[in-house]
C-alpha positions as CSV (number, residue, x, y, z in Angstrom):
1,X,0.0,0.0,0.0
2,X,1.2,3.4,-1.0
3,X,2.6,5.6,1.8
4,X,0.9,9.4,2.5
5,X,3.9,11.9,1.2
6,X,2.5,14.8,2.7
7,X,1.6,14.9,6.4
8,X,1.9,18.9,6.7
9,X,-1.5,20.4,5.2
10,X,-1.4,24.3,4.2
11,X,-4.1,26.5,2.5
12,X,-4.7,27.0,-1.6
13,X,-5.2,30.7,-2.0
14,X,-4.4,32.2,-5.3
15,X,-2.2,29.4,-6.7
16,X,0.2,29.4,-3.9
17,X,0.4,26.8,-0.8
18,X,0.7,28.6,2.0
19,X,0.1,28.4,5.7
20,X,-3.1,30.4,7.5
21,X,-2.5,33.8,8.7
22,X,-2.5,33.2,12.4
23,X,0.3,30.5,12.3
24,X,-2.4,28.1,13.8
25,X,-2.9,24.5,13.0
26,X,-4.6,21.4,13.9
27,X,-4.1,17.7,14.5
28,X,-5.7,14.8,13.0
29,X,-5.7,11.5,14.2
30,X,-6.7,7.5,13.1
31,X,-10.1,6.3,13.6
32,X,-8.4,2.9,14.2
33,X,-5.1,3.6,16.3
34,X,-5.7,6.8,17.7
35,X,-1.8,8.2,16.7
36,X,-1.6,11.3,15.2
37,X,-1.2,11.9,11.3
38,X,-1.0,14.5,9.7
39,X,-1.7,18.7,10.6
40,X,-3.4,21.0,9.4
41,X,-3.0,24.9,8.9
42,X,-6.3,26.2,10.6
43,X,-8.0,29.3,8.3
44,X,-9.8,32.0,9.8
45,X,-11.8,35.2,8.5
46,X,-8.7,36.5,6.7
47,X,-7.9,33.5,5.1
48,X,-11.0,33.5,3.8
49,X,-11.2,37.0,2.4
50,X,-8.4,36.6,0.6
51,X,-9.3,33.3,-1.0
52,X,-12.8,34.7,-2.2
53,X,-10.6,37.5,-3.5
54,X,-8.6,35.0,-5.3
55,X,-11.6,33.5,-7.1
56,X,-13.0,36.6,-7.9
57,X,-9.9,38.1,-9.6
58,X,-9.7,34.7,-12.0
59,X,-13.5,34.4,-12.7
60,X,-13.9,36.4,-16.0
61,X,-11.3,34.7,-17.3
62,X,-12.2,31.1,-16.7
63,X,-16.1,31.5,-17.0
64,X,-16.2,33.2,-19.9
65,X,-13.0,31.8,-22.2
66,X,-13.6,28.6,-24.7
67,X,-15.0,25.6,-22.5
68,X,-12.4,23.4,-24.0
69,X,-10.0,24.8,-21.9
70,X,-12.5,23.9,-19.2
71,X,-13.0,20.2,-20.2
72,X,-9.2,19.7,-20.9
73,X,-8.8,20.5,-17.1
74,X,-10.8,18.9,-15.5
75,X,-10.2,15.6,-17.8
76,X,-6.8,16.0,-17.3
77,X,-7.7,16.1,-12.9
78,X,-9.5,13.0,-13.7
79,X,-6.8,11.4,-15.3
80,X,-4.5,12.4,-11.7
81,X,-7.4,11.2,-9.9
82,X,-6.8,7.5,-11.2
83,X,-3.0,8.0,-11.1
84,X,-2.8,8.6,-7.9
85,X,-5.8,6.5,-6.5
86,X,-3.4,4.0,-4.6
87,X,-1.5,7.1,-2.9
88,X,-4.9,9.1,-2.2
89,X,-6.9,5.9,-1.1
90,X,-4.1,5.2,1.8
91,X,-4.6,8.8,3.1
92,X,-8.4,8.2,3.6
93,X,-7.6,5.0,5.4
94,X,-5.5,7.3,7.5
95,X,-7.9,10.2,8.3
96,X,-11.3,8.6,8.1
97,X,-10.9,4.7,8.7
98,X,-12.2,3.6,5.4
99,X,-10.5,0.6,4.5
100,X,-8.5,0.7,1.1
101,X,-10.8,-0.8,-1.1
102,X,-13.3,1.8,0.1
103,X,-10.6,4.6,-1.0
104,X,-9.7,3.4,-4.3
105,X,-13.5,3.1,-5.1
106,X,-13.9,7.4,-4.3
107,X,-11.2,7.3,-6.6
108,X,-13.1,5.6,-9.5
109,X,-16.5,7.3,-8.9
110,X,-14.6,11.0,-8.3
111,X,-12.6,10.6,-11.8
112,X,-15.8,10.1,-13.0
113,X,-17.6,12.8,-11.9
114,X,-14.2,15.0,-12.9
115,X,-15.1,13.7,-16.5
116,X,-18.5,14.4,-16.5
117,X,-17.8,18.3,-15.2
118,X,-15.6,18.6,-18.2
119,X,-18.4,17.6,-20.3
120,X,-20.8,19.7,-19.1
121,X,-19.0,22.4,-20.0
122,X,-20.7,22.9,-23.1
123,X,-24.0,22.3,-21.6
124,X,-24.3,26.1,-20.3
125,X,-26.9,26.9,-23.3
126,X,-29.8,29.3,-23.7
127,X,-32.7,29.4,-25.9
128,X,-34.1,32.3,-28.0
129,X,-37.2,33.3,-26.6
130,X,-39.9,35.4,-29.4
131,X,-41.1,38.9,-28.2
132,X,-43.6,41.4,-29.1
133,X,-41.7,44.1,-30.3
134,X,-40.8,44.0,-34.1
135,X,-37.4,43.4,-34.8
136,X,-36.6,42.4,-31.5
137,X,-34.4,39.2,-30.4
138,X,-34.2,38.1,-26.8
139,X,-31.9,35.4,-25.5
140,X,-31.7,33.7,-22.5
141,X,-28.9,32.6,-21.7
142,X,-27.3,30.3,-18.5
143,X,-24.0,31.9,-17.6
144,X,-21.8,30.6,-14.6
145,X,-22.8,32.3,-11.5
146,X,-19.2,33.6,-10.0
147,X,-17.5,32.3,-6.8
148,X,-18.9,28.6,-5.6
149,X,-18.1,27.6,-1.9
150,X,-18.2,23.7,-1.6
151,X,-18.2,22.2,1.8
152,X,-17.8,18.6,2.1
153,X,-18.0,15.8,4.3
154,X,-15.4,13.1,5.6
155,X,-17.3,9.8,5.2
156,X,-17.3,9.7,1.2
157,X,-14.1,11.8,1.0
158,X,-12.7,11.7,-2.4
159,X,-16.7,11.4,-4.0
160,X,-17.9,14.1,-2.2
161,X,-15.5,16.6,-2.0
162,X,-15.1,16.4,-6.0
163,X,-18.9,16.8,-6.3
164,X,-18.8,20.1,-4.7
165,X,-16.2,21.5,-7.3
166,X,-16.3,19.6,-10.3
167,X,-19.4,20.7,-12.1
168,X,-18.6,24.1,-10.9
169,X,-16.3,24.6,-12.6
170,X,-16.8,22.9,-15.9
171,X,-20.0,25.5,-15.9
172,X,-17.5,28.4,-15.4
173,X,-17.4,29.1,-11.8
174,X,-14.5,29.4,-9.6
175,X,-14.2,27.4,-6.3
176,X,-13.5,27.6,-2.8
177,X,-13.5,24.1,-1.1
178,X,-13.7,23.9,2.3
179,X,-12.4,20.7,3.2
180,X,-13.6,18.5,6.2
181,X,-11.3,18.8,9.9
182,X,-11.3,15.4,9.5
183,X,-9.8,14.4,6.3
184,X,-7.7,17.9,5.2
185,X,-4.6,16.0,3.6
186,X,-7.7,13.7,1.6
187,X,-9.6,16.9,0.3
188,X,-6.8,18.6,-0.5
189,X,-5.7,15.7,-2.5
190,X,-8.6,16.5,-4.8
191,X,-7.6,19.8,-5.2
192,X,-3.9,19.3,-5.9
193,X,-5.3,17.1,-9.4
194,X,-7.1,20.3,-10.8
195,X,-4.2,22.1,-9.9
196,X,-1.5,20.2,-11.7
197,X,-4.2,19.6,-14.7
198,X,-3.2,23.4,-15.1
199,X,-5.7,25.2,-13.7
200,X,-5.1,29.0,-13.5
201,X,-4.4,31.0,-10.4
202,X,-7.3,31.5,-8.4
203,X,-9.7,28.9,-10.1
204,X,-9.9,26.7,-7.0
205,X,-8.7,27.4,-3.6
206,X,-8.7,25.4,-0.3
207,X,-9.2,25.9,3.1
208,X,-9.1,24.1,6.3
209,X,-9.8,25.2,9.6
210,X,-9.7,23.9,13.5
211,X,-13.1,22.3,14.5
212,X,-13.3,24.8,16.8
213,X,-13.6,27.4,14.1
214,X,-16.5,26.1,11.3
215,X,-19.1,27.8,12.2
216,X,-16.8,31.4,11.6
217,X,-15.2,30.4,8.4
218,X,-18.3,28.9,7.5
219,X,-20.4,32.3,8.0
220,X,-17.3,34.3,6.7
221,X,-17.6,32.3,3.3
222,X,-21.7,32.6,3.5
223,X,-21.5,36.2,4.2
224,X,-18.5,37.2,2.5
225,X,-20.1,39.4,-0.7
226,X,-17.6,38.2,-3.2
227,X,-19.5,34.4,-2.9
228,X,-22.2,33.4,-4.7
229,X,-23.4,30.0,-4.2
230,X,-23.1,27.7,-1.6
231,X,-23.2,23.8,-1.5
232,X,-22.8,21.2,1.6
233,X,-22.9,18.1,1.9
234,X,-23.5,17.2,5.7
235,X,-26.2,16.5,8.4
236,X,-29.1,18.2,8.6
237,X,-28.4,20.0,11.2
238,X,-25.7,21.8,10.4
239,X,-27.4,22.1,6.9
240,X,-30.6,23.7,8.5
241,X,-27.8,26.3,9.9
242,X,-26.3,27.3,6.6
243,X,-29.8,27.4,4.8
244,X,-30.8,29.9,7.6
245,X,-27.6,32.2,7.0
246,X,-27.7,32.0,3.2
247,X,-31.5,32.9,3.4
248,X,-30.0,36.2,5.3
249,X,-27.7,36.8,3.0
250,X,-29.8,36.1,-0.2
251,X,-27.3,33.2,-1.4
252,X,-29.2,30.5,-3.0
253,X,-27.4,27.0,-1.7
254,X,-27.6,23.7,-2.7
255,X,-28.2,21.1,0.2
256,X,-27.3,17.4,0.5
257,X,-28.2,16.0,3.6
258,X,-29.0,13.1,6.2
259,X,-31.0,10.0,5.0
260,X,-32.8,7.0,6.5
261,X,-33.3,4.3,3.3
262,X,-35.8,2.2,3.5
263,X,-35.7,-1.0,1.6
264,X,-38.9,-2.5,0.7
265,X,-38.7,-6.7,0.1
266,X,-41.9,-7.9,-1.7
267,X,-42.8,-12.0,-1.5
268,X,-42.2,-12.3,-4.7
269,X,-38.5,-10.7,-4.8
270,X,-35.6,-12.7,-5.4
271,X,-34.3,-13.5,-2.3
272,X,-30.9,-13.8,-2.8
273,X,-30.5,-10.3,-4.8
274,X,-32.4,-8.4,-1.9
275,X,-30.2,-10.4,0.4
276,X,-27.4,-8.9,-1.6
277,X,-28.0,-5.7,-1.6
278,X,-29.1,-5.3,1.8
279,X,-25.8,-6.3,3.3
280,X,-24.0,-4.4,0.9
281,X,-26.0,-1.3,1.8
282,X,-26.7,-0.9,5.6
283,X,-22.8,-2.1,5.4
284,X,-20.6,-0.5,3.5
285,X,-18.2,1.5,4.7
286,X,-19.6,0.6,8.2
287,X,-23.3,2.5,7.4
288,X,-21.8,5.5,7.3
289,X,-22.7,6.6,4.0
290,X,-26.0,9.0,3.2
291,X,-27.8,7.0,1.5
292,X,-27.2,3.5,3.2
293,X,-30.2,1.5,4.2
294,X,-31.1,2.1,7.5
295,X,-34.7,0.2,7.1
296,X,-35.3,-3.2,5.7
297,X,-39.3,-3.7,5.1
298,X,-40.0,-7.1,4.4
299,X,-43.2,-9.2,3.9
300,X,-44.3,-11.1,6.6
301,X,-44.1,-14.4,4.3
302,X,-40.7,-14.1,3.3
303,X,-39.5,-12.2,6.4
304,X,-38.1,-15.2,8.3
305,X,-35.8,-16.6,5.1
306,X,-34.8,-13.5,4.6
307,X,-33.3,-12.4,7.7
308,X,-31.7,-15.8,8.0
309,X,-29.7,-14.8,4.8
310,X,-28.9,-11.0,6.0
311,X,-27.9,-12.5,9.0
312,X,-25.4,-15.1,7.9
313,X,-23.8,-12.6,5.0
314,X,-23.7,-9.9,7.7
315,X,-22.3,-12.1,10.5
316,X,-19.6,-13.6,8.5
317,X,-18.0,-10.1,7.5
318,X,-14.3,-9.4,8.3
319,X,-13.9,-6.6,11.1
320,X,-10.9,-5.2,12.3
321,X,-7.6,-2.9,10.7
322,X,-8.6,-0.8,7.7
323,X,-5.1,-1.2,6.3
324,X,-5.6,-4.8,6.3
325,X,-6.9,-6.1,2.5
326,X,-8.5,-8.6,3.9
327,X,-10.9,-6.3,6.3
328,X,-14.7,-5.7,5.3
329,X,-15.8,-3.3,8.1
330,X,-13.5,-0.9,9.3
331,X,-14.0,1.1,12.6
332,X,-16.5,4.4,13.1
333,X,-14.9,8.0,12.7
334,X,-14.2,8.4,16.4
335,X,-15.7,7.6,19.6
336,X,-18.4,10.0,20.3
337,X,-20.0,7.8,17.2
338,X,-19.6,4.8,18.1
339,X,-21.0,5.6,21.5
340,X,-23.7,7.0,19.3
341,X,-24.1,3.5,17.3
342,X,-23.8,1.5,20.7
343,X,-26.5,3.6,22.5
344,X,-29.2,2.7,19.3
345,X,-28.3,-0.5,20.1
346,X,-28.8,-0.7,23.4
347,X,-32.0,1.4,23.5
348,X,-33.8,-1.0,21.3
349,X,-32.7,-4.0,22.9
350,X,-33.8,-2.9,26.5
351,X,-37.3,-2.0,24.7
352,X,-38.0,-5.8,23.3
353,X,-35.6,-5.8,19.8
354,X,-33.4,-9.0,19.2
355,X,-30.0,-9.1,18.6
356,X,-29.8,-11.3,15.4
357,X,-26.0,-11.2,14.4
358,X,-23.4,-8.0,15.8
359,X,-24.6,-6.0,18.6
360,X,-21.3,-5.1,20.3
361,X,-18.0,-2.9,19.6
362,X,-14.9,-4.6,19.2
363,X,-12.9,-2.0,19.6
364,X,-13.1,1.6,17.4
365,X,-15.2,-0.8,15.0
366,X,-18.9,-2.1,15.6
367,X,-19.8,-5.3,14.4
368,X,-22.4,-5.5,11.3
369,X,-26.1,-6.0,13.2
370,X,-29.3,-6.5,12.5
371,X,-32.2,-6.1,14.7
372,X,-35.6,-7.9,14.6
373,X,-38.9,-6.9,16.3
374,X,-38.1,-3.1,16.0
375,X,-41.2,-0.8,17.1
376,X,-41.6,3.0,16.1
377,X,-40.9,3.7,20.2
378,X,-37.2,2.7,19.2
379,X,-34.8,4.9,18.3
380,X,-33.3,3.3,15.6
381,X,-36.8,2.9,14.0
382,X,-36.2,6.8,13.5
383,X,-33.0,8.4,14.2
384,X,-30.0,8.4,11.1
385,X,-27.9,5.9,13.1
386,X,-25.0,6.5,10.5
387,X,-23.4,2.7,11.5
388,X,-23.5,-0.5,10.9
389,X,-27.0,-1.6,12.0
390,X,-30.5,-2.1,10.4
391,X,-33.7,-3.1,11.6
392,X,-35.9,-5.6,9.9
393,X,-39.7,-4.4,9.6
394,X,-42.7,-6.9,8.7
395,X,-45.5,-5.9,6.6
396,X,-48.8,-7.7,5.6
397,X,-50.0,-5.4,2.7
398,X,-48.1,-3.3,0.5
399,X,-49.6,-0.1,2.0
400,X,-48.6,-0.7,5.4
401,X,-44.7,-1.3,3.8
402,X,-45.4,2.5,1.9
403,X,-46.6,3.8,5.2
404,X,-43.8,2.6,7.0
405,X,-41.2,3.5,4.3
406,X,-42.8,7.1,4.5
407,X,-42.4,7.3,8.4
408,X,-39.5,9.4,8.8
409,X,-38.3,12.8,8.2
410,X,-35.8,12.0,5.9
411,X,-36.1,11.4,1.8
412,X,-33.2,10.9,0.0
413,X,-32.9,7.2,-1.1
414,X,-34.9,3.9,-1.3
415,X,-35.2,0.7,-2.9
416,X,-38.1,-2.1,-3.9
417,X,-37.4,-5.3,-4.5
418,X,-39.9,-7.3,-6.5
419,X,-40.2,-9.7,-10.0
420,X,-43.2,-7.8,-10.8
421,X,-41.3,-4.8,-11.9
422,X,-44.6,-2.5,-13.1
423,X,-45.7,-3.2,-9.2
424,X,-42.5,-2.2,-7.9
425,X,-42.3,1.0,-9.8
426,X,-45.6,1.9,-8.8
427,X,-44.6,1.5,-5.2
428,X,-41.1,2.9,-6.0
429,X,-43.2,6.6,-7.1
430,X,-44.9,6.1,-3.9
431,X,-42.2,6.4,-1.8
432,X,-41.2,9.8,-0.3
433,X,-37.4,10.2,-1.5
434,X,-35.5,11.7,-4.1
435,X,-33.9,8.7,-5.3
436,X,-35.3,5.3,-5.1
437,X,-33.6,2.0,-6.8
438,X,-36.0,-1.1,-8.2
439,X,-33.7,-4.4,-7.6
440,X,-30.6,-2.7,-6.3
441,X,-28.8,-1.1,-3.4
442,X,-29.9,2.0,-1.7
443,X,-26.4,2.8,-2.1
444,X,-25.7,3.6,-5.4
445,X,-25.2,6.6,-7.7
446,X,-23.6,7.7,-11.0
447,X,-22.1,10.9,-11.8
448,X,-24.5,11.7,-14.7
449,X,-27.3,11.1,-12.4
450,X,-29.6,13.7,-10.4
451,X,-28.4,13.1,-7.0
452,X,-30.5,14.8,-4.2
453,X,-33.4,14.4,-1.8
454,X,-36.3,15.7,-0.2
455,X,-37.9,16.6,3.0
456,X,-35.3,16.6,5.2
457,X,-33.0,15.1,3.5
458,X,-32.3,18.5,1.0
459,X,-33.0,20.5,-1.9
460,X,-31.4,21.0,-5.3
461,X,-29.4,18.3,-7.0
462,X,-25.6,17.5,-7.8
463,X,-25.0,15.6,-11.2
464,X,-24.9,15.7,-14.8
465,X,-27.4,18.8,-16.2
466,X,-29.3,18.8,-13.3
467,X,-26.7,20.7,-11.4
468,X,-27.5,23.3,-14.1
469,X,-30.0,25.0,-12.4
470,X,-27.9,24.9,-9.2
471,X,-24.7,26.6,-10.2
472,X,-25.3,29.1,-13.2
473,X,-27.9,32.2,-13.9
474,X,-30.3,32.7,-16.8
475,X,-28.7,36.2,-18.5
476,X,-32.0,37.5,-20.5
477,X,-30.1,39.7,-23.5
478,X,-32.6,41.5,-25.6
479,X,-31.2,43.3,-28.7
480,X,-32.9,45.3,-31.2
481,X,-32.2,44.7,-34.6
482,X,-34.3,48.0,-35.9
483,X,-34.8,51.5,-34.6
484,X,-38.0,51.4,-32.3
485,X,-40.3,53.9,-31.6
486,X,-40.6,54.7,-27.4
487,X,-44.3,56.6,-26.0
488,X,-41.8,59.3,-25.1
C-alpha cells in the first residue's frame, strides 16, 4: 500500500500553498489507532477574504473563455485522480478509517464525476425566446454564476469533495472548497489534481480550519459578498444552519443532507438479490454513508428466510484494521459515534428488539447487526444511526410497507425489491425520496445522475445537467435589430 507523502496540510489561495495567517494549526488522528497523522493549517476570517478575493480576480477569465479549456482541465484532474488513486486511497484510510478498497473506489466514482464536469462544460446553453416588439431578439442565456463555496463531508471523501467542485467549474465558476477537519490532507488531494491539470491562479482554492472554528469560516464564506453559491454536503443539522444564513444573505445554496433508506422486500423478490443488496448497503463503509439503508421492510411471508440470509452474510464479515486487504468493516470515525451506534443499540434491545448477528463494539469498530422486532418507540426505527445496524420491519400489505417507508423525516434514497417490476415502480413513485432503486442497493449513484433528496433530507441536486439550475444564472439579452419607436 502506497505511503501518504505529505503529512503537513497548508491552504490553496491564489495558486500558492501557504500556511493560515494566524500560524495556527490542527491535528488529526486514526479512527483505528488513535496516533496522530498529519496537521493542518487552521483558516480564519482572513484566510477566507483573501481566497474569495482569489476566485474573484480569475473568474472572468475562466467562466467566460472557450469551455475546452475547461473540459481539458478537469479531464486532465480526472486522469490524476486514477493515477494517484493507490496514494490518495491510503490517506483516507488514514484520516477517516475507510479501509482501502473503500478509498480506491472514491477514486473511481470522483474521476468520474471530474469527466462528467468537463463535459458539461458545453452544456451552459440558452434558448431564443420570441417577443412582441418587431425586430426584437431576446436570448436567455445560463451563464456561470461567480464564486462557488463547496463544503464537504469526511465519510465519502474523495466522491464528495469532487462533487462540490467539479461541475462548478466545468459551468464556469470558480471554487473555494472547504475541506472536512477530518480528512484535510484527503480533500486537498482532490484539489492538488485540478491544480497540476493546469488550472489558472485563483480557479480553485482550499481551506481548512480547526473544529473549533466552522461555524466562523463557514459564516465568513456565507457572508463574504464576493460568494455566490453555496453547496454542503452534511447533516441536517448543520445544513438547517447554513440554509438559515444564506437565506439572510440572499445566497441560493444547494443542500445534501441526512437519509434513512428504506428497503422495501416484496414476497415475490428474489431472495438472494435483496439479500445482496441489503448487506451491501446498511454495510458498507460501516453504514456511514448518506444513503445506506437504514430500514429493511420485508413481507411477513418471506420475512423469516430473509433475515436468515442477511444475517449469515452480515455475520460472516471481516472486522478489524482498515489497512488490512483482507478487512470488510473498518472502525466508526471516532468515539463520540460509536457511542452514538452503541446507545441505538442498546435502547432498542432494552425495549423488546433481538439481537440477530453484531450488537457489540470490538474496539473503534462495531460489528455488522441487525435487529428484529423493532417498534416505532425505538430509536433506531427513527434516528439516522450513520453505522453499521439495520432493523428488519414486517408488513402484511403493501400499503402498510409505503406507510412505513414514509415514516420518517428523511427522503433521500430507497429501494423495492420485487419480479413484478410495473408493481415495484408503482410502489417505488410512492415512496417519499428523491432517489429510489428497483432491484438494487440503496447505495448507489452515477455521476450523470440527479443526486439529491427531499424533506429533510435537502434541496437542489448534484450531477450531470441537473446541477445546471444549481450553479449558473439565466442572462435574459434583448437586442434590437431595428430603430423602435418609445411613447416618449
Amino acid at each position: 500500500m502506497a505511503i501518504a507523502v505529505e503529512q503537513q496540510q497548508n491552504l490553496l489561495i491564489g495558486g500558492e500553498w501557504v500556511g493560515a495567517k494566524s500560524g495556527r494549526e490542527c491535528e488529526q488522528t486514526s479512527p483505528y489507532s488513535g496516533d496522530v497523522v498529519g496537521h493542518a493549517a487552521s483558516a480564519g476570517s482572513e484566510d477566507v477574504d483573501l481566497a474569495v478575493k482569489a476566485a474573484k480576480a480569475a473568474f472572468e477569465a475562466w467562466g467566460f473563455g472557450p469551455p475546452a479549456a475547461r473540459r481539458e482541465v478537469l479531464t486532465k484532474a480526472a486522469d490524476l485522480l486514477q493515477e494517484r488513486a493507490e496514494e490518495i486511497a491510503a490517506i483516507v484510510t488514514e484520516e477517516t478509517g475507510g479501509t482501502f478498497g473503500w478509498g480506491m473506489f472514491n477514486c473511481q466514482l470522483a474521476s468520474g464525476m471530474m469527466r462528467e464536469a468537463g463535459a458539461q462544460a458545453y452544456a451552459v446553453t440558452g434558448q431564443v425566446i420570441p417577443s412582441d416588439i418587431p425586430g426584437a431578439m431576446a436570448l436567455a442565456r445560463r451563464q456561470p454564476a461567480g464564486v462557488v463555496v463547496g463544503i464537504a463531508p469526511w465519510n465519502a471523501p474523495v466522491i464528495l469533495g469532487t462533487r462540490a467542485i467539479a461541475t462548478p467549474l466545468g459551468y464556469g465558476n470558480t471554487v473555494i472548497l472547504k475541506g472536512s477537519e477530518l480528512c484535510p490532507r484527503t480533500h486537498a488531494q482532490i484539489v492538488r489534481c485540478v491544480q497540476d491539470a493546469g488550472a489558472p491562479e485563483g480557479v480553485i482554492n482550499y481551506l481548512t480550519n480547526d473544529p473549533g472554528d466552522a461555524a466562523e469560516v463557514v459564516d465568513a464564506l456565507i457572508s463574504h459578498p464576493g460568494t455566490r453559491r453555496i453547496n454542503f454536503t452534511g447533516s441536517t443539522r448543520v445544513g438547517k444552519i447554513i440554509a438559515e444564513t444564506c437565506g439572510r444573505h440572499l445566497k441560493k445554496c444547494l443542500l445534501e443532507l441526512g437519509g434513512k433508506a428504506p428497503m422495501i422486500v416484496m414476497a415475490d423478490a428474489d431472495l438472494g438479490e435483496a439479500v445482496n443488496a441489503a448487506n451491501f448497503g446498511a454495510f458498507m463503509h460501516s453504514g456511514q454513508i448518506c444513503m445506506a439503508t437504514e430500514r429493511i421492510i420485508v413481507d411477513s411471508k418471506v420475512a423469516g428466510e430473509f433475515t436468515d440470509g442477511l444475517v449469515a452474510k452480515a455475520s460472516a464479515m471481516t472486522v478489524g484494521d482498515p489497512s488490512n486487504p483482507e478487512t470488510m468493516i473498518g472502525p466508526l470515525i471516532n468515539k463520540a459515534h460509536l457511542e452514538h451506534v452503541s446507545e441505538l443499540v442498546e435502547d432498542a434491545r432494552s425495549k423488546g428488539a433481538e439481537v440477530k448477528t453484531g450488537g457489540e463494539a470490538e474496539g473503534p469498530c462495531y460489528k455488522p447487526t441487525v435487529l428484529t422486532k423493532v417498534t416505532p418507540e425505538m430509536r433506531v426505527y427513527g434516528e439516522e444511526s450513520f453505522g453499521p445496524i439495520v432493523p428488519i420491519l414486517e408488513y402484511t400489505d403493501v400499503d402498510e410497507a409505503i406507510r412505513t417507508a414514509n415514516d420518517t423525516n428523511y427522503g433521500l434514497a430507497g429501494a423495492v425489491f420485487s419480479r413484478d417490476i410495473p408493481t415495484a415502480l408503482d410502489v417505488a413513485q410512492r415512496i417519499e425520496s428523491g432517489i429510489c432503486h428497483v432491484n438494487n442497493s440503496t447505495v448507489h449513484d452515477e455521476p450523470q445522475m440527479p443526486f439529491g433528496g427531499v424533506k429533510e433530507s435537502g434541496w437542489g441536486r448534484f450531477g450531470g445537467s441537473a446541477a445546471l439550475e444549481e450553479f449558473t444564472d439565466i442572462h435574459w439579452t434583448m437586442v434590437m435589430g431595428q430603430p423602435r419607436e418609445y411613447p416618449i
